[in-house]
C-alpha positions as CSV (number, residue, x, y, z in Angstrom):
1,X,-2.1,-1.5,1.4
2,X,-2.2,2.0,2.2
3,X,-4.2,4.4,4.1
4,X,-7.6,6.4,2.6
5,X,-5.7,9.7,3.5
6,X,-2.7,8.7,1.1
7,X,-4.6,8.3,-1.9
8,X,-6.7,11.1,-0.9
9,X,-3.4,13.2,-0.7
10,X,-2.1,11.4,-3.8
11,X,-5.0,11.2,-6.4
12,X,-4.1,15.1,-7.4
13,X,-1.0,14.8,-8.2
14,X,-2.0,11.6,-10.8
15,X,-3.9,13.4,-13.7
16,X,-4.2,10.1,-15.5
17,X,-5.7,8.4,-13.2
18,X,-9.4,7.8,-13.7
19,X,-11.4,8.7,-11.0
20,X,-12.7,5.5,-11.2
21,X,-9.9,3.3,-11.5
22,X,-8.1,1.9,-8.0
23,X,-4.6,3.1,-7.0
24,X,-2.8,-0.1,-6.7
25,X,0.3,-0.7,-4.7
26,X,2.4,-1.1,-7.8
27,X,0.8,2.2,-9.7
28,X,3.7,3.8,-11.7
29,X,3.2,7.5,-10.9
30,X,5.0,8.8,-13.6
31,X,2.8,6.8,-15.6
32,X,-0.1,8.6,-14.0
33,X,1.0,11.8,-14.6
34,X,3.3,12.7,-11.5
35,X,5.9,15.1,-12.8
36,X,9.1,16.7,-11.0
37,X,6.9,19.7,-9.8
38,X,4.2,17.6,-8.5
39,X,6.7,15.3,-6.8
40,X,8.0,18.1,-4.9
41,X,4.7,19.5,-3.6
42,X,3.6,16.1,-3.2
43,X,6.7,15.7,-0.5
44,X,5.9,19.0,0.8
45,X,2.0,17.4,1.4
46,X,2.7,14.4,2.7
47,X,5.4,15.9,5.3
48,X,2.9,17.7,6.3
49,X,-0.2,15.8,6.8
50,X,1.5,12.7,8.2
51,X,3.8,15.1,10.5
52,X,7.4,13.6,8.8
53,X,10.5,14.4,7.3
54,X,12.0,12.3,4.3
55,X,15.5,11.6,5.1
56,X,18.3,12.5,2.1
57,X,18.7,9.1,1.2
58,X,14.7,9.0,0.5
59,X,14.5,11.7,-1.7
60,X,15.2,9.6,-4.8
61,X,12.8,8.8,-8.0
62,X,12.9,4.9,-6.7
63,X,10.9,6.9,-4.1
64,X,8.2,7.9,-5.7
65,X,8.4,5.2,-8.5
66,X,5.3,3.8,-7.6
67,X,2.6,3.7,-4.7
68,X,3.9,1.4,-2.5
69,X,7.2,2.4,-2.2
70,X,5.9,5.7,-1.6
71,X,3.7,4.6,0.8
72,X,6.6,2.1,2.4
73,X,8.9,5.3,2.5
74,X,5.7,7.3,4.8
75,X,5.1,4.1,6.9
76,X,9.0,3.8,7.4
77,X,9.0,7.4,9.0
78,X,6.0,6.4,11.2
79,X,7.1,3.6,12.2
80,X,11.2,3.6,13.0
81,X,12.7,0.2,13.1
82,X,13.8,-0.3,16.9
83,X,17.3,-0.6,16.7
């Protein structure tokens, strides 16, 4: 699952989510209320606070489809495959 900081930086950007209601791994954000202005200054937030850069090849609406592949995409940048 993800971090407390990611759904803290998250939650904002998801008007229809209840506060009450958990953010689940396979939470469609769109669904929630993400829209192509929040997805932007959503990137812009979470290169910032996690100190990362989404590649190109990232910056695609799979990416921000849902949670966890959000979440896999930030984890993926903090954690580089050894090659």
């Amino acid at each position: 699952m993800f971090d407390d900081r990611f759904e803290q930086i998250l939650r904002p950007y998801l008007p229809f989510l209840p506060p009450q209601e958990e953010l689940t791994p396979g939470s469609d954000l769109k669904d929630l209320g993400l829209d192509s202005l929040g997805t932007v200054q959503l990137l812009g937030t979470l290169e910032e606070d996690y100190q990362v850069r989404f590649r190109d090849s990232a910056l695609t609406m799979d990416t921000f489809r849902t949670a966890g592949v959000l979440w896999d995409t930030v984890q993926s940048m903090l954690h580089p495959a050894a090659s």
